[in-house]
Residue frames as a rotation matrix with the C-alpha (Angstrom) as fourth column:
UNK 1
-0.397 -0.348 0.849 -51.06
-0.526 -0.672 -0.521 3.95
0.752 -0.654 0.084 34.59
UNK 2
-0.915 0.064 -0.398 -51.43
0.313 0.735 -0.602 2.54
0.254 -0.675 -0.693 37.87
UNK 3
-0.221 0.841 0.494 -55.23
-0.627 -0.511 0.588 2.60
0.747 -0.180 0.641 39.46
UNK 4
-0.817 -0.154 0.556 -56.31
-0.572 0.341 -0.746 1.48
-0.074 -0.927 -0.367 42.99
UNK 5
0.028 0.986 0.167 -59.39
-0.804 0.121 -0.582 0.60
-0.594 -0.118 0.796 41.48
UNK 6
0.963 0.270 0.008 -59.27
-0.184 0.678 -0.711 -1.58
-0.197 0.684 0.703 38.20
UNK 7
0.490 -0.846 0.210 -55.33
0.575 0.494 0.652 -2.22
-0.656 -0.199 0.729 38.69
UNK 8
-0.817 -0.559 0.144 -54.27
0.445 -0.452 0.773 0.33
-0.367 0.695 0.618 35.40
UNK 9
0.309 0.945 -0.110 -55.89
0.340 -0.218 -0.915 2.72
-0.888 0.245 -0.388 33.38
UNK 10
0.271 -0.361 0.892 -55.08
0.936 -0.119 -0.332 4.16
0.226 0.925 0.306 29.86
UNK 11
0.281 -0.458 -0.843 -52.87
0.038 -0.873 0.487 7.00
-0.959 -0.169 -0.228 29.60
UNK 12
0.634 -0.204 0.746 -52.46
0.773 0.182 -0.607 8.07
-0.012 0.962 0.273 25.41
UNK 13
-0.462 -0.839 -0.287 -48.83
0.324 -0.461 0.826 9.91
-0.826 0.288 0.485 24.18
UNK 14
0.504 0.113 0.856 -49.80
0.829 0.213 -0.517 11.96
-0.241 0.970 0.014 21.49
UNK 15
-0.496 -0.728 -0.473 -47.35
0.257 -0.644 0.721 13.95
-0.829 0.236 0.506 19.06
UNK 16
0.586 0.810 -0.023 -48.89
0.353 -0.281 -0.892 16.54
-0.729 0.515 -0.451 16.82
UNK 17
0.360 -0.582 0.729 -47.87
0.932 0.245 -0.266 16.72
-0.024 0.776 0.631 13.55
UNK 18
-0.530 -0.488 -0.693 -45.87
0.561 -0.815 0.144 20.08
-0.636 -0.312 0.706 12.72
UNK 19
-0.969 0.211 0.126 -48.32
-0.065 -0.714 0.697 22.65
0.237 0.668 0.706 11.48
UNK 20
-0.484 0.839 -0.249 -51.68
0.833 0.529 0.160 20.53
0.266 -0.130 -0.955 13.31
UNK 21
0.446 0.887 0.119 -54.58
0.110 -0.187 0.976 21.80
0.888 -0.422 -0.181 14.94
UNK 22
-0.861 -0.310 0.402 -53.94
-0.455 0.121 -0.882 22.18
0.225 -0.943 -0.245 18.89
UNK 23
0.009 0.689 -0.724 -55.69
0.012 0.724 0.689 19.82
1.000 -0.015 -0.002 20.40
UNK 24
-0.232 -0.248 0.941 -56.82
-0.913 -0.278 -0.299 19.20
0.336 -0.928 -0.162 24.36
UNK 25
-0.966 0.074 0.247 -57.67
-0.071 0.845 -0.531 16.26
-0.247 -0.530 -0.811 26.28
UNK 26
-0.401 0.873 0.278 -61.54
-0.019 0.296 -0.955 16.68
-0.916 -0.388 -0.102 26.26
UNK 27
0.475 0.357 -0.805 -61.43
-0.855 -0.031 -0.518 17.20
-0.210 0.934 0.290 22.38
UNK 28
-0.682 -0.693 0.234 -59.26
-0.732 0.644 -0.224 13.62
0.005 -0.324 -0.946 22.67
UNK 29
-0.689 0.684 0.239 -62.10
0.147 0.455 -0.878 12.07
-0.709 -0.570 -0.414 24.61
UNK 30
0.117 0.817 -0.565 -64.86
-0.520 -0.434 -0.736 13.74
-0.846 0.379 0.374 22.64
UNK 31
-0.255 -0.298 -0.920 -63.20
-0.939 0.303 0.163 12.13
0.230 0.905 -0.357 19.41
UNK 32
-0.834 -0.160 -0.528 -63.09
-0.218 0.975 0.050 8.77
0.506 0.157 -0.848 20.56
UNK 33
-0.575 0.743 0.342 -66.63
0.090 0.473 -0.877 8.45
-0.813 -0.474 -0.339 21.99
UNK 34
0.301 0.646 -0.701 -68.67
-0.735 -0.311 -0.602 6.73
-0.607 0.697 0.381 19.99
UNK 35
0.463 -0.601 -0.651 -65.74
-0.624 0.301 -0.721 5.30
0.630 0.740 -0.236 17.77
UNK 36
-0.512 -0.827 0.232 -64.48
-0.554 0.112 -0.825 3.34
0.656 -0.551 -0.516 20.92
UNK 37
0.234 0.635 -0.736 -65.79
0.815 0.285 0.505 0.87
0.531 -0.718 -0.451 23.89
UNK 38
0.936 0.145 0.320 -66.37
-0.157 -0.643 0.750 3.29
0.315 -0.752 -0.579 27.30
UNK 39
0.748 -0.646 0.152 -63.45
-0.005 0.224 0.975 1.49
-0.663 -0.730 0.164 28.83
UNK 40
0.169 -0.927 0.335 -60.77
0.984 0.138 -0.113 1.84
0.058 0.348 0.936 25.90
UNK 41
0.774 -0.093 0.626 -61.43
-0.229 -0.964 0.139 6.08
0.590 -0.251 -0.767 26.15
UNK 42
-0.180 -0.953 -0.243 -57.95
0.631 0.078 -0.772 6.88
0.755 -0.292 0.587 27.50
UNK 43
0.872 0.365 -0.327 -58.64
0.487 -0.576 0.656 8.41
0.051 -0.732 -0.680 31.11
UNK 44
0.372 -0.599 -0.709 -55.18
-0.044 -0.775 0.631 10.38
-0.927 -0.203 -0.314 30.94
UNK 45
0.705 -0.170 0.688 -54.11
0.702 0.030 -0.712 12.07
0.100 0.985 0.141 27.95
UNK 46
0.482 -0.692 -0.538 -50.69
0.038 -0.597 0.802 13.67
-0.876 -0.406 -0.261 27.35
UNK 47
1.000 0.011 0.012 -49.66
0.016 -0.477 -0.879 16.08
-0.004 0.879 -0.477 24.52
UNK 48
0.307 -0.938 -0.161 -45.63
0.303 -0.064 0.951 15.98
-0.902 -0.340 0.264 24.04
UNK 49
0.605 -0.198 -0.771 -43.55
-0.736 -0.509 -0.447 17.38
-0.304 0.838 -0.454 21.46
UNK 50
0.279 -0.196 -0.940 -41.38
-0.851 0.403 -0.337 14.20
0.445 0.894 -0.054 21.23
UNK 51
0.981 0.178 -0.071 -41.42
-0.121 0.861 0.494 10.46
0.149 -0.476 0.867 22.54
UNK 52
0.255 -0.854 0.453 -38.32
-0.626 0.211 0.750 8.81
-0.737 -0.475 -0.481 24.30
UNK 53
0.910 0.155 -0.386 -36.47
-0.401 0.569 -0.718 6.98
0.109 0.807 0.580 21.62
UNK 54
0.878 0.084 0.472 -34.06
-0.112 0.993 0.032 4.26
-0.466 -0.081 0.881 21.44
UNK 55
-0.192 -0.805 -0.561 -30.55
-0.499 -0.412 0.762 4.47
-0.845 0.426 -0.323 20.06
UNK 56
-0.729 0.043 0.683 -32.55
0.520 0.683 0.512 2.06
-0.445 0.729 -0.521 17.11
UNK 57
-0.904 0.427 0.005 -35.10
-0.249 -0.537 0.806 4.31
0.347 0.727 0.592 16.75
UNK 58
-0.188 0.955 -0.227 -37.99
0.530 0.294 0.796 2.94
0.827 0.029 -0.562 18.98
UNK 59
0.330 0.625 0.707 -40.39
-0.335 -0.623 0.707 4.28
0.883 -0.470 0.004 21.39
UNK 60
-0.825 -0.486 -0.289 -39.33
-0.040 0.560 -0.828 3.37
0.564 -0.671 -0.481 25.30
UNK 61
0.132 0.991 -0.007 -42.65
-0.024 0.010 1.000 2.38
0.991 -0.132 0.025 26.70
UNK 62
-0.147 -0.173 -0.974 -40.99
0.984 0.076 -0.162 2.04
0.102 -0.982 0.159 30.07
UNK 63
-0.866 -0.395 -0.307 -39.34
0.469 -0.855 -0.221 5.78
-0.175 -0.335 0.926 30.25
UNK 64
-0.536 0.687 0.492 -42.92
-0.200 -0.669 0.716 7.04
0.820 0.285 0.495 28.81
UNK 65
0.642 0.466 -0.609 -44.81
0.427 0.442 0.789 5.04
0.637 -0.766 0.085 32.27
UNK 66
-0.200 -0.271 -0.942 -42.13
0.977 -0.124 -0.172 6.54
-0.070 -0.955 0.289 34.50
UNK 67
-0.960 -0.172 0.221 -42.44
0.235 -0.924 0.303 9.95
0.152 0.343 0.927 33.24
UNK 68
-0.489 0.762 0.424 -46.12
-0.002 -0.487 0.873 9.95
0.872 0.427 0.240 33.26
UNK 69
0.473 0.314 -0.823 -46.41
0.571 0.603 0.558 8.45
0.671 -0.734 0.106 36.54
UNK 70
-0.715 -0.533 -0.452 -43.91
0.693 -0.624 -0.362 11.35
-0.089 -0.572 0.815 37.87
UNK 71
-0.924 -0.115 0.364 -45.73
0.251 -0.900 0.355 13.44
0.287 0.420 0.861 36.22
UNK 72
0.357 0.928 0.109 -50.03
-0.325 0.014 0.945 12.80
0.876 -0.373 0.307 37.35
UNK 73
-0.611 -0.340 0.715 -47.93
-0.717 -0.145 -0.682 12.32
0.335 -0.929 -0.155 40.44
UNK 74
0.472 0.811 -0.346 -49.31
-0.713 0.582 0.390 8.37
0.518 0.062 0.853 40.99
UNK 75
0.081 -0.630 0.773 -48.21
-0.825 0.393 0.406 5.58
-0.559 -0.670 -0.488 42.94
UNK 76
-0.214 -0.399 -0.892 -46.64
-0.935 0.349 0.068 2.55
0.284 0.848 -0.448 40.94
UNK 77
0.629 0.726 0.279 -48.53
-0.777 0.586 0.227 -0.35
0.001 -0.360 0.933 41.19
């Protein structure tokens, strides 16, 4: 995601399996400290039920950046 400060920051997609745990951002975070450097700790985290996919079957890493960037309402760097 775009940042005025360090040029991008981490923003993690995650789909929960059918039947998981709910999960929130700060239990997210909480996991990965510790198990992580400070700076890989995704500073936006964003729960969906299913990623943009490809007529092959992959992920669209673009359409997930515009979407998230509509969505924390940021300015594209």
């Amino acid at each position: 995601m775009p940042d005025a400060k360090y040029g991008e920051e981490l923003c993690a997609w995650i789909q929960l399996r059918p039947g998981a745990e709910p999960l929130d951002a700060a239990a997210i975070r909480e996991f990965a400290t510790g198990k992580l450097a400070h700076y890989k700790i995704p500073r936006y985290v964003e729960l969906v039920n299913e990623f943009p996919m490809t007529i092959t079957g992959k992920i669209r890493k673009v359409e997930i950046r515009e979407q998230a960037i509509k969505h924390l309402g940021l300015q594209p760097s």
